[in-house]
C-alpha positions in Angstrom: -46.0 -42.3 8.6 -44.6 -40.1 11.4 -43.1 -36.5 10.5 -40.0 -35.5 13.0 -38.6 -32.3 13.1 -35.0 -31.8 14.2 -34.1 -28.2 16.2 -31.0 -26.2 17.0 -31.0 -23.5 19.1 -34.8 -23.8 19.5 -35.1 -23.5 15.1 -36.2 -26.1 13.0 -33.4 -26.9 10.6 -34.3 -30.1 9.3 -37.6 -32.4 8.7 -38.5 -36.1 7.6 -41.0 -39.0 7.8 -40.0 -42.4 8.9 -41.4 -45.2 11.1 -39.3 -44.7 13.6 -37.6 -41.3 15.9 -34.2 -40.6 13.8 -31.0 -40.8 16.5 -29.6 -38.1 17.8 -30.5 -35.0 20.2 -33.4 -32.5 19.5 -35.3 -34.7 17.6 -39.4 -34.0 18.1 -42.6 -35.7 16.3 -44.6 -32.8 14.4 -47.8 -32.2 16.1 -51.3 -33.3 13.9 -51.6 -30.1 12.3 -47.7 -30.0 11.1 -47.9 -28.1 7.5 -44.8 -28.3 5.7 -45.2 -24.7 4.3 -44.6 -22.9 7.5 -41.7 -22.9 10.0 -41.4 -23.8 13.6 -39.8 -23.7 16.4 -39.7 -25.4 20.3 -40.7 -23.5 23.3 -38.9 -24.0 26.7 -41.6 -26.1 27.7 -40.7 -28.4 24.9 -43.6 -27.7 22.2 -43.5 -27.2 18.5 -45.2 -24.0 18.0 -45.5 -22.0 14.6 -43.0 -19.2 14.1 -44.3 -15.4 14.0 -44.0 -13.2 10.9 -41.6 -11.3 13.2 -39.5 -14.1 14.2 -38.9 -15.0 10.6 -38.1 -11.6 9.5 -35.9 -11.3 12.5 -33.3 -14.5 11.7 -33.6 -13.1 7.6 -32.0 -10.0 9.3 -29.4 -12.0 11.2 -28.6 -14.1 8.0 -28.4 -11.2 6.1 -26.0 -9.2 9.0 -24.3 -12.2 8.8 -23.4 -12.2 4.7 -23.1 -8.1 5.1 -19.8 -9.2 7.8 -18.3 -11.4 5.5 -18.8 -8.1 2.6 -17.2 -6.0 5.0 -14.4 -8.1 5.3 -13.5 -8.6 1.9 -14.3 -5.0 1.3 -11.6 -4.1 3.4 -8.9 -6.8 3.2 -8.9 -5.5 -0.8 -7.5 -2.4 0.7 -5.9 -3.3 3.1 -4.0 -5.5 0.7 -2.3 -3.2 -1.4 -0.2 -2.4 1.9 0.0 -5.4 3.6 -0.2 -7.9 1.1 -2.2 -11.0 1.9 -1.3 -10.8 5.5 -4.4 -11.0 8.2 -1.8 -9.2 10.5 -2.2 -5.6 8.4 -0.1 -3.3 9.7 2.9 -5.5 11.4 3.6 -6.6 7.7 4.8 -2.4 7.4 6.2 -2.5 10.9 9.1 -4.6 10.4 10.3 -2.6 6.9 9.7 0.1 9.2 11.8 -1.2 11.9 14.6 -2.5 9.6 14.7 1.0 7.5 14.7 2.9 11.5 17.8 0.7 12.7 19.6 2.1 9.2 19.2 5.4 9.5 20.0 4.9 13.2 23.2 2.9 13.0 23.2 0.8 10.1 23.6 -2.7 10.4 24.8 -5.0 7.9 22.1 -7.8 8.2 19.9 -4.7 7.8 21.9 -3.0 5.0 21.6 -6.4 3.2 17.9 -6.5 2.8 17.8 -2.9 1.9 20.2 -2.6 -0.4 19.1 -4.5 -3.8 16.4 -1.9 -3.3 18.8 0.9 -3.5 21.1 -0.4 -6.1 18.0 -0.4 -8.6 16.9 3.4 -7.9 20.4 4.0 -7.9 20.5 5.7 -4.4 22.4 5.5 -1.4 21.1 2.4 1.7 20.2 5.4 3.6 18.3 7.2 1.2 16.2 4.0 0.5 16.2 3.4 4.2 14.2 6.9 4.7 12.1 6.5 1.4 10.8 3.1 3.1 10.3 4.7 6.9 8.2 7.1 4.9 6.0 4.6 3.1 6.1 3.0 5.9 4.6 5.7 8.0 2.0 6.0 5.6 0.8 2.6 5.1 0.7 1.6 8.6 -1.8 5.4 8.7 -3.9 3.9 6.0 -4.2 0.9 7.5 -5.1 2.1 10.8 -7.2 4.2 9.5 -9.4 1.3 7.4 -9.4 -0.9 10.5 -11.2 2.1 11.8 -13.7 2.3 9.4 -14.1 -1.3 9.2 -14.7 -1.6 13.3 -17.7 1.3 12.4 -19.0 -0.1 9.5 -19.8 -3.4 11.9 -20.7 -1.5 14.2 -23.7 -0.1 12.0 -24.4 -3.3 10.6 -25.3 -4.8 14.5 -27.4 -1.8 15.5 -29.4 -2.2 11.7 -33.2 -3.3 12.5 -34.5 -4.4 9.1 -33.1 -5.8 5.8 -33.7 -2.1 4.2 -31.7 -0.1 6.5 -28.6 -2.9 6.4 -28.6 -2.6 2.1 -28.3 1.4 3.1 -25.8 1.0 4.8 -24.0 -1.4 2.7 -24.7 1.2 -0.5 -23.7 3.9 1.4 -20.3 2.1 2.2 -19.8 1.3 -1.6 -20.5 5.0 -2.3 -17.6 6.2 0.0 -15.1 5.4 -2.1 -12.3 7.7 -4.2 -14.8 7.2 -7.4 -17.1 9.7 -6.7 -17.1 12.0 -9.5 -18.2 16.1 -9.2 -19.2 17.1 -12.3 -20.6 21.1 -12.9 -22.1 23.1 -16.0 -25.7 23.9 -17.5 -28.6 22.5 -18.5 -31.3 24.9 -19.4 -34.2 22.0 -20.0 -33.1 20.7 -16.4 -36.4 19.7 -14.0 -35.8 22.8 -11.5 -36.7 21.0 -8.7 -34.8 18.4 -9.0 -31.6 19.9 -10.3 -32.0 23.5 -8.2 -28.6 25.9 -9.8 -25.9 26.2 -7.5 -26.6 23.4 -5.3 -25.2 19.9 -5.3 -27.0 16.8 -6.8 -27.1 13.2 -5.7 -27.0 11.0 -8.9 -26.4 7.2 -8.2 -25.9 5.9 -11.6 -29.4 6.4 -12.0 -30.0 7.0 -16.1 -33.4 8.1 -15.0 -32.6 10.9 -13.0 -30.1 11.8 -15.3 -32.9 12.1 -17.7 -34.4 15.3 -15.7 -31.4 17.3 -17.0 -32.7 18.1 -20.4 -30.8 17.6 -23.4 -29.3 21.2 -23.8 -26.4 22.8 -22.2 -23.0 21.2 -21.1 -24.6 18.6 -18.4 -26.6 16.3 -20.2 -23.7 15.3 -22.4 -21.0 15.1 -19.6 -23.1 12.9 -17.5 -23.6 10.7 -20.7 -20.2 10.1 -21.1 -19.7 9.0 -17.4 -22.3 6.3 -17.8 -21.1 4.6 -20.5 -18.2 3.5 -18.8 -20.0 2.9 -15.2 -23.2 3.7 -13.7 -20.8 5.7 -10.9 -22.2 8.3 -8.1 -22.2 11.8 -9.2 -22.5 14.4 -7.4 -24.1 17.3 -10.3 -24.0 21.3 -10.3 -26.1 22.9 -12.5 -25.4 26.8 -13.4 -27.2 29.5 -14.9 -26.5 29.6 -18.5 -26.0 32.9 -20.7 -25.8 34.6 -24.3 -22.0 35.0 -23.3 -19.5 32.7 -22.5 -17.7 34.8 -20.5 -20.8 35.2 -18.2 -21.5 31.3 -18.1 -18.0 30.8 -16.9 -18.7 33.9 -14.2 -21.2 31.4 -13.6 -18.9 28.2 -13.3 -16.3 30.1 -11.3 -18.9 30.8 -8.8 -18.3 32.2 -5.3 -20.4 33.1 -2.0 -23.5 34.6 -2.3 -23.4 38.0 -0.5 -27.0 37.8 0.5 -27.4 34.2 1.9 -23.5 33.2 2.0 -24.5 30.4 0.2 -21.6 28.6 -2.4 -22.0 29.5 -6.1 -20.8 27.5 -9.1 -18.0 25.6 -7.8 -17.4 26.3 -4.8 -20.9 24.6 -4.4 -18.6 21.6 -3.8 -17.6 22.5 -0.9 -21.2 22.0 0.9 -21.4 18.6 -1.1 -21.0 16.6 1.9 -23.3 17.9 4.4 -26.0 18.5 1.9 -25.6 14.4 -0.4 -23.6 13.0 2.3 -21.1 12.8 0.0 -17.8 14.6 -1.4 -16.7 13.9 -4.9 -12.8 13.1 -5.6 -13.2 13.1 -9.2 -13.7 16.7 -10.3 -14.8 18.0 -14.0 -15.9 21.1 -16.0 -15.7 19.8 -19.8 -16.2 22.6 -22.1 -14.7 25.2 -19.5 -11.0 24.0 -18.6 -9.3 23.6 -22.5 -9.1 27.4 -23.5 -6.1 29.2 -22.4 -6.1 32.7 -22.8 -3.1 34.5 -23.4 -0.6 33.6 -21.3 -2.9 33.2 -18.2 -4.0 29.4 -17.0 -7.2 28.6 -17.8 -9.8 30.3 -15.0 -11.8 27.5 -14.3 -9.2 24.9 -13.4 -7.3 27.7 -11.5 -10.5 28.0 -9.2 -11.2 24.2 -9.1 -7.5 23.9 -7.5 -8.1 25.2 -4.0 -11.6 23.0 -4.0 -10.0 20.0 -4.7 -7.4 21.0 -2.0 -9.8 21.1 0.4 -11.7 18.1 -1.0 -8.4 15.8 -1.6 -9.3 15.1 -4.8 -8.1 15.4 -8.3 -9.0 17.3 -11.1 -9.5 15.8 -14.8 -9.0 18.9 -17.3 -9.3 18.8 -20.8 -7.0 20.1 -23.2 -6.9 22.5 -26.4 -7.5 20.3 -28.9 -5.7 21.5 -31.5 -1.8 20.4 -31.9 0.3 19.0 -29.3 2.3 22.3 -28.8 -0.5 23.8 -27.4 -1.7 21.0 -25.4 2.2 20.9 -23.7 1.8 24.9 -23.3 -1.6 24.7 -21.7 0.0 22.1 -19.4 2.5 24.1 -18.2 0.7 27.1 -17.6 -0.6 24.7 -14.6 1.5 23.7 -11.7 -0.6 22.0 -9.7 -0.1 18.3 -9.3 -3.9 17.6 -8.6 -4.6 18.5 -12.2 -4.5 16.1 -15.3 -5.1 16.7 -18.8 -6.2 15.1 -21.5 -5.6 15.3 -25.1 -7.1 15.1 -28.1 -10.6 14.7 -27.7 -12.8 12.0 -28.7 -14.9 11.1 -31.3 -18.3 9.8 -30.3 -21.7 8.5 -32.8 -21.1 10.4 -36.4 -17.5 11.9 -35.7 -18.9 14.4 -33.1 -16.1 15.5 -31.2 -16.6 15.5 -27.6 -14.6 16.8 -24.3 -13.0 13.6 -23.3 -13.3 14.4 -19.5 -16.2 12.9 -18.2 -15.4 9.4 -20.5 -12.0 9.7 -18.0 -13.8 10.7 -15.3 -15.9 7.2 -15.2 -12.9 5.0 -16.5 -10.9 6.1 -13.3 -14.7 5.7 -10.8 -14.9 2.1 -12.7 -11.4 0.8 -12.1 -12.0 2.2 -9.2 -15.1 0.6 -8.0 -14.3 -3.2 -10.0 -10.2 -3.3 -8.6 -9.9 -0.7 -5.8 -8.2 2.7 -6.4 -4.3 1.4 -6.8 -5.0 0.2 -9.8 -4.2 2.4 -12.6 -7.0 3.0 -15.7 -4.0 2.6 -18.0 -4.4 0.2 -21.3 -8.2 -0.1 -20.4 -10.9 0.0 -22.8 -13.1 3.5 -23.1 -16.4 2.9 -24.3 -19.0 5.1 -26.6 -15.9 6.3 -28.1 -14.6 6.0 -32.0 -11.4 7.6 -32.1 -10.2 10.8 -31.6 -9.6 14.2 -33.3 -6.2 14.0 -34.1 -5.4 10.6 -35.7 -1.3 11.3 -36.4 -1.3 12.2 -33.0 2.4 11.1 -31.0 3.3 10.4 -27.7 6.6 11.3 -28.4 6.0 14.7 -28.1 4.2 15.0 -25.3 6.7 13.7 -22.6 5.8 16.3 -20.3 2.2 15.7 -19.2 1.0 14.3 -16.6 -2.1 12.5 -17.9 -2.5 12.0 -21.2 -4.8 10.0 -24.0 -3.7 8.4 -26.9 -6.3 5.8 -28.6 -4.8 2.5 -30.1 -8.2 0.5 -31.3 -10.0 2.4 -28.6 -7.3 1.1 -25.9 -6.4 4.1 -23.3 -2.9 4.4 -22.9 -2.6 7.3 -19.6 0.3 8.8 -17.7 -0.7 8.8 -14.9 3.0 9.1 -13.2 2.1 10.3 -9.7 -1.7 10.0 -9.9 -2.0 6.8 -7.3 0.3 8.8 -5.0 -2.2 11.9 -4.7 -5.1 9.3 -4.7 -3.7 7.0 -1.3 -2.9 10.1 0.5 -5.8 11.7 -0.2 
């Protein structure tokens, strides 16, 4: 019986036997030699002829440009979303509460006024208060937008001018690395591979429990990066420092500065460089073990120096507090006024009652909320994992009304305050 091989756009798509040609356009008999193992396609001249290796490899790449688009897309539009809703239009969907909330505040209109004020009445404010709170969300939605719509138009971009199937899934990991749930983590590790984790410099680690391995299993590193993982295998960017006798001189050592030899970045200022040397910068920064003392009446040193970093970097900084009664956790979060810093207290219990510093198990709740809902969503009420409890069981959130983030463990549930915490995070 006959084989007959049906083509679009020159590409076999479709193949059957029967007695006679099937009806329709681009139908062709399979020559003789027709094996159904291989793949074909019709020359000009109107001959089935095998497909190359390269041919094959090439459409894969299409198909696979093809699914990356649709990624893309959906990638984006998840962002997009928080501002614009499910709107395709992005952007307008902002313009006209923008153009309603500029027509107030420049002679205010009672078809206006009635839109606007419902709004009002439940923060209690005047129409034209609310009218300028909503031209200024307004201003920076339609900025955010714009500025994803840019990224989106580059990321396509990339994905045309990609010339194999590796190089697209680079770029595609690369695109799910450059989010707001890169974490910067920075402390010792003595057994640390040199090579691989050289002091002072910043570390690509991309949820890799392998490489994380090559820290050792001394020092404050090993730990902290434990603790990120079991909540999400999340991109880390790691800085190792020299470690001492004296804690005084390992926090020397955290604190960092510029070398005055090669004006290279020290401890953590090493930050700074992390995104010309791992193509990265981290959002997320920690120090556990070196941000919950307080001495005297001072802020704690670390977290004062991590402040201008995350400044610079537009990102926010998870502290960790005293751990030891909640008036001084509230003191030791007062002695900070920036609004880029959160604390946490008490710490957690991990394995046989260990306490540990319960930043880095923050640190990878916010990079996995992050990474599985987009960064608007809050880590409040979500689960923390590798935990037990926490060091202070009769432990009230009563009396802690004034911090800005803070734990409290209900059957391993995470209860944060996060208050202004997805503000900082959409404005960078």
């Amino acid at each position: 019986m006959p084989i007959y091989v049906h083509f679009e756009n020159n590409k076999q798509v479709e193949t059957t036997t029967l007695t006679t040609k099937p009806k329709g356009e681009n139908w062709y008999e399979a020559p003789k030699n027709f094996d159904w193992q291989k793949s074909y396609r019709l020359t000009e001249g109107g001959k089935i002829v095998e497909r190359s290796q390269e041919d094959i490899e090439l459409e894969l790449l299409e198909n696979a440009k093809f699914s990356a688009f649709d990624s893309i897309r959906v990638y984006f539009n998840n962002y997009t979303n928080k501002y614009a809703g499910h709107s395709h239009q992005k952007s307008k969907s902002y313009e006209i509460q923008a153009k309603a909330a500029e027509n107030i505040l420049a002679d205010q209109d009672e078809k206006d006024t009635e839109i606007i004020e419902p709004l009002a009445k439940v923060r209690d404010i005047t129409v034209i208060e609310m009218a300028r709170i909503i031209q200024e969300k307004a201003k920076r939605a339609k900025e955010a937008i714009i500025k994803c719509e840019e990224l989106e138009d580059l990321a396509k971009k990339k994905i045309k001018e990609a010339k194999s199937e590796g190089e697209l899934q680079t770029l595609l990991d690369d695109l799910r690395t450059a989010k707001s749930s890169v974490i910067g983590v920075i402390g010792t590790a003595p057994e640390a591979d040199g090579q691989k984790f050289p002091l002072n410099s910043p570390v690509l680690i991309a949820g890799s429990l392998k490489e994380a391995a090559k820290l050792g299993k001394r020092g404050t590193l090993p730990s902290a990066v434990n603790g990120i993982f079991s909540q999400v295998g999340a991109t880390v960017v790691v800085i190792r420092v020299e470690n001492a006798d004296q804690e005084e001189e390992i926090t020397a050592n955290v604190i960092g500065g510029v070398d005055e030899e090669t004006g290279e970045y020290q401890g953590i200022q090493a930050f700074l460089s992390s995104e010309s040397i791992v193509h990265v910068a981290p959002r997320i920064l920690i120090a556990p073990q070196f941000t919950h003392q307080l001495p005297g009446d001072a802020g704690n040193p670390v977290v004062s120096a991590l402040i201008p970093i995350a400044e610079k970097l537009r990102s926010i900084i998870v502290a960790d507090g005293p751990n030891t009664n909640d008036e001084e956790a509230i003191k030791w979060r007062k002695s900070i006024g920036s609004s880029r810093v959160y604390v946490v207290d008490p710490w957690v219990k991990v394995f046989e009652e260990e306490e540990k510093p319960p930043s880095p198990f923050v640190a990878g709740l916010i990079a996995k909320v992050d990474s599985e809902q987009g960064f608007w969503h809050s880590p409040s009420n979500k689960e923390i994992n590798g935990i037990v409890g926490t060091s202070r069981a009769n432990y009230s959130p009563n009396n802690v009304a004034n911090f800005s983030f803070l734990l409290h463990y209900v059957q391993k549930s995470l209860v944060a305050l996060l208050r202004e915490t997805l503000r900082l995070r959409s404005q960078g």
